[in-house]
BAPA-322870 format. One record per residue: residue number from 1; residue in three letters; chain; z, x, y of N, C-alpha, C in turn. Coordinates in steps of 0.1 Angstrom, whole numbers, plus 2048, in hexadecimal, padded with zeros to 3 digits. Atoms other than C-alpha are relative to their C-alpha. Example, Ala and Ser with C-alpha at 12.3 -4.5 7.8 and 13.67 -1.06 7.14 Angstrom:
BEGIN
+-----+-----+----+-----+-----+-----+-----+-----+-----+-----+-----+-----+
!   i !  aa ! ch !  nw !  nu !  nv ! caw ! cau ! cav !  cw !  cu !  cv !
+-----+-----+----+-----+-----+-----+-----+-----+-----+-----+-----+-----+
!   1 ! ALA !  A ! 800 ! 809 ! 7F4 ! 84E ! 87B ! 7D3 ! 800 ! 809 ! 80C !
!   2 ! SER !  A ! 800 ! 7F7 ! 7F5 ! 847 ! 889 ! 7F5 ! 808 ! 7F8 ! 80B !
+-----+-----+----+-----+-----+-----+-----+-----+-----+-----+-----+-----+
This chain:
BEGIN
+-----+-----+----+-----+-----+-----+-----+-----+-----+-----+-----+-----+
!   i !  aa ! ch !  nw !  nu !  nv ! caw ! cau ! cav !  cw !  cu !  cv !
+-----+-----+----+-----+-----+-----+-----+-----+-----+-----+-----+-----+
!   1 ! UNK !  A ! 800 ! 808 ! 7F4 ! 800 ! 800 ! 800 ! 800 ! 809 ! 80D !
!   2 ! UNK !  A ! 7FF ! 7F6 ! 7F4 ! 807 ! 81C ! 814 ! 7F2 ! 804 ! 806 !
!   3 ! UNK !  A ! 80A ! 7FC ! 7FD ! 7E7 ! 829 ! 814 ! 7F3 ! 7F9 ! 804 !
!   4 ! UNK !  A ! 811 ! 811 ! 7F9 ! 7D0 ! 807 ! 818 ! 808 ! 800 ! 811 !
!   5 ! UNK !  A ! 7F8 ! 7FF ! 7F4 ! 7EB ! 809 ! 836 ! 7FA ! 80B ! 809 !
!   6 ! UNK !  A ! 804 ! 7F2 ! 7F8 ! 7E0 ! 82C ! 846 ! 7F1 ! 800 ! 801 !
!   7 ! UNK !  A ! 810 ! 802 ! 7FD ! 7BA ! 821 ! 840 ! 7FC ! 7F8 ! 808 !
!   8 ! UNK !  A ! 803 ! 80C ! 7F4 ! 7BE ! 803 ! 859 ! 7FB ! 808 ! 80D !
!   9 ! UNK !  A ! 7FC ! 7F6 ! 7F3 ! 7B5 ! 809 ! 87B ! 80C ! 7FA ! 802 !
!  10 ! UNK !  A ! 7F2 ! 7FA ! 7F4 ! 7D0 ! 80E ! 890 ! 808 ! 7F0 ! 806 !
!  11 ! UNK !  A ! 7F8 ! 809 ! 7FF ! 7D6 ! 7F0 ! 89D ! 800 ! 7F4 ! 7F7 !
!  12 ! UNK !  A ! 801 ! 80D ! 80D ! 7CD ! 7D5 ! 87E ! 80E ! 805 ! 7FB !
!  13 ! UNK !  A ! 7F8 ! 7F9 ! 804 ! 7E7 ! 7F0 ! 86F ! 80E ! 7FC ! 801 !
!  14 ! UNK !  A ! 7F2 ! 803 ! 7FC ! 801 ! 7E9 ! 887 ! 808 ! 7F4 ! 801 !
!  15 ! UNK !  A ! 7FC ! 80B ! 800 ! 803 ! 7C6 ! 889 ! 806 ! 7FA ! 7EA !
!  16 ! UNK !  A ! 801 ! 807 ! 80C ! 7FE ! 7C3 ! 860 ! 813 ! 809 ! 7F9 !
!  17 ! UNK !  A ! 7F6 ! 7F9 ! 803 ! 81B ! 7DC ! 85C ! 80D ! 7F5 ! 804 !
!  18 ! UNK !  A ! 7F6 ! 807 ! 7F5 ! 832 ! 7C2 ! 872 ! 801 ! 7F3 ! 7F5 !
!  19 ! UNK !  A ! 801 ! 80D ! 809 ! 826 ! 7A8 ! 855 ! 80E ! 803 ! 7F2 !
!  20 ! UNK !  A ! 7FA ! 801 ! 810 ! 83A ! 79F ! 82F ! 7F4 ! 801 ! 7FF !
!  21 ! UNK !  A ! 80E ! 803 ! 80B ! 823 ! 7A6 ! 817 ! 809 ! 808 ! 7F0 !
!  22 ! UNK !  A ! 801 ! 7FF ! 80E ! 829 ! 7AB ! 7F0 ! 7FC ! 80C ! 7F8 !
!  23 ! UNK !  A ! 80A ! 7F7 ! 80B ! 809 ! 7BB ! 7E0 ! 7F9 ! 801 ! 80D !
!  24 ! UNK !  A ! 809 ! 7F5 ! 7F6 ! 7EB ! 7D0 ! 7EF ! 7F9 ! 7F4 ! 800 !
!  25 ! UNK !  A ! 807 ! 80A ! 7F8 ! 7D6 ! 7AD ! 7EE ! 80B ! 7F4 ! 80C !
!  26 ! UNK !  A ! 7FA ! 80C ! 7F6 ! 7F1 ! 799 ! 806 ! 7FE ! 80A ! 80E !
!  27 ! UNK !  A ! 804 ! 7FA ! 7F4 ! 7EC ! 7B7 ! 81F ! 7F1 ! 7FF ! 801 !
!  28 ! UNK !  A ! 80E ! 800 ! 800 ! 7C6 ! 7B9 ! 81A ! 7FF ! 7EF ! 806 !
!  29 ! UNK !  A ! 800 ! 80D ! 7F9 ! 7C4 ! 792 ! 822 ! 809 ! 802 ! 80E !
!  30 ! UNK !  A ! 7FA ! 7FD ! 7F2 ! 7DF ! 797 ! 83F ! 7F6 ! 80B ! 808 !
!  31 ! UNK !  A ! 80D ! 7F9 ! 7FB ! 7C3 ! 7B3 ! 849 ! 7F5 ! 7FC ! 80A !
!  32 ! UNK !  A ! 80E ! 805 ! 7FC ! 7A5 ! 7A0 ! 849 ! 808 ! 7F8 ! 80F !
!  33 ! UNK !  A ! 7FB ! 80D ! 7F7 ! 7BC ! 782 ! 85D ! 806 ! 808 ! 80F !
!  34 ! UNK !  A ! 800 ! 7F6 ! 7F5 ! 7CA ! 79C ! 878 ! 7F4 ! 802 ! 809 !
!  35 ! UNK !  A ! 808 ! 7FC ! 7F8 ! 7A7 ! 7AA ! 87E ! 7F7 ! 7F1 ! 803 !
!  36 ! UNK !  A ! 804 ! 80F ! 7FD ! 796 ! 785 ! 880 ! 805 ! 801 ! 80F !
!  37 ! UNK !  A ! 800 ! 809 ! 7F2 ! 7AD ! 77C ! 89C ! 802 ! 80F ! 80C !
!  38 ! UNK !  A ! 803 ! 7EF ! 7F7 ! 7AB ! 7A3 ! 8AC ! 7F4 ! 7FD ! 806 !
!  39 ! UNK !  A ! 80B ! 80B ! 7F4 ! 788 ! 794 ! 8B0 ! 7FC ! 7FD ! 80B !
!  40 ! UNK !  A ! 800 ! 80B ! 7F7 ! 78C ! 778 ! 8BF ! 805 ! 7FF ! 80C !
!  41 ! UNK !  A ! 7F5 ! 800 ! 7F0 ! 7A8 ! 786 ! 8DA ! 80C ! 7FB ! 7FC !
!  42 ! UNK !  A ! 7F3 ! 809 ! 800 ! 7C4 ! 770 ! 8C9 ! 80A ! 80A ! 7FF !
!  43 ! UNK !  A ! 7F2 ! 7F4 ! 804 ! 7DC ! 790 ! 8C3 ! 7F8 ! 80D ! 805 !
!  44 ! UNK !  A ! 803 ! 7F2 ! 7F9 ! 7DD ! 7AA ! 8D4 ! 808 ! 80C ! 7F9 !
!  45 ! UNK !  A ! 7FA ! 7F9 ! 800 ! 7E2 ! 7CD ! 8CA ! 814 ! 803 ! 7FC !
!  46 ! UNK !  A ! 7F5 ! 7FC ! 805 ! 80A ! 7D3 ! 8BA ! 805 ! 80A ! 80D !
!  47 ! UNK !  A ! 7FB ! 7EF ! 7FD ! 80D ! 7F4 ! 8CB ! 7F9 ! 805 ! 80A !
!  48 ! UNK !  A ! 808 ! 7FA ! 7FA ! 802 ! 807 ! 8E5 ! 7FE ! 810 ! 7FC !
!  49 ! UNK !  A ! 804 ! 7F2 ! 805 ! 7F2 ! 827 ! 8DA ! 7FA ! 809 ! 809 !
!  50 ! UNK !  A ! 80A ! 7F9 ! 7F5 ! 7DF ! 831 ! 8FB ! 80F ! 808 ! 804 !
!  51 ! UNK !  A ! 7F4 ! 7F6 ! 7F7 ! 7F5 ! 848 ! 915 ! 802 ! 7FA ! 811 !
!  52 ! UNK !  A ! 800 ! 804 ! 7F7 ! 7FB ! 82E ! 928 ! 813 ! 7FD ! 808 !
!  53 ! UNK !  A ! 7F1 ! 802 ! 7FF ! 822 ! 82F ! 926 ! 805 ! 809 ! 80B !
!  54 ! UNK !  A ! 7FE ! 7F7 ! 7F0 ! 834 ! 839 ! 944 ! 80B ! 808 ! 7FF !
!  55 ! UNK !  A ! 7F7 ! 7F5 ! 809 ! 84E ! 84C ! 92D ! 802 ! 80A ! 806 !
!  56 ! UNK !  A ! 801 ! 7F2 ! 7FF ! 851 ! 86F ! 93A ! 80E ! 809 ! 7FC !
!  57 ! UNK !  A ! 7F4 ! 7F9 ! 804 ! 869 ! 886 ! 927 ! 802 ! 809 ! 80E !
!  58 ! UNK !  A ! 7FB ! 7F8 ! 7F8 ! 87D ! 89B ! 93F ! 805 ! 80B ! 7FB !
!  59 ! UNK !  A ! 7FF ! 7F1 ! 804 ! 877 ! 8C0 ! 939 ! 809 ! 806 ! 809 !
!  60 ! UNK !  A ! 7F2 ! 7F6 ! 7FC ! 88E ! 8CD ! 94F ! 80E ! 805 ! 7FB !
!  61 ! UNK !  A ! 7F0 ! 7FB ! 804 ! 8AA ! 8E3 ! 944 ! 808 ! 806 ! 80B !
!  62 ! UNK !  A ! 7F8 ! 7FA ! 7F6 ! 8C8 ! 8ED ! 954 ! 7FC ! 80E ! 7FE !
!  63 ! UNK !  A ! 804 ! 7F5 ! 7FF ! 8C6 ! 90F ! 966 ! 7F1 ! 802 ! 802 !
!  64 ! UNK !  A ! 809 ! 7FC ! 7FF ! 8A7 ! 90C ! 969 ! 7F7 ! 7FA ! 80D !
!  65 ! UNK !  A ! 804 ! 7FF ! 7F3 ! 890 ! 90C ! 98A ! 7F4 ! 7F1 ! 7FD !
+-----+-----+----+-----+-----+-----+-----+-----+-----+-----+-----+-----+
C-alpha cells in the first residue's frame, strides 16, 4: 500500500492518505474518486507543497553578528 501510495501524484496522495481504507483496491478506487473531483475543482489540494509558506526559520545564534 505503501508503495501504490508513493506512486500517486502528490496531491491525489495527500488527500487519499487522510482516507480509511482496508486493501490496495479501497485506495485505488478512493484514487480514481479524489482525482475525478481534483478535475472538476471540488477538492482542492490537501497540502501545500509550493514555497509559499511564510515560515522562516530563524538562523540566528547568540554571539553572533
Amino acid at each position: 500500500m505503501a508503495r501504490f501510495l508513493k506512486g500517486l501524484n502528490q496531491d491525489i496522495a495527500n488527500v487519499v492518505e487522510l482516507k480509511h481504507y482496508v486493501e490496495v483496491k479501497d485506495m485505488v478506487h478512493m484514487a480514481k474518486k479524489v482525482e475525478r473531483q481534483l478535475r472538476k475543482g471540488h477538492v482542492r489540494p490537501a497540502f501545500n507543497s509550493g514555497s509559499l509558506s511564510s515560515w522562516k526559520p530563524n538562523l540566528k545564534r547568540e554571539g553572533t553578528v
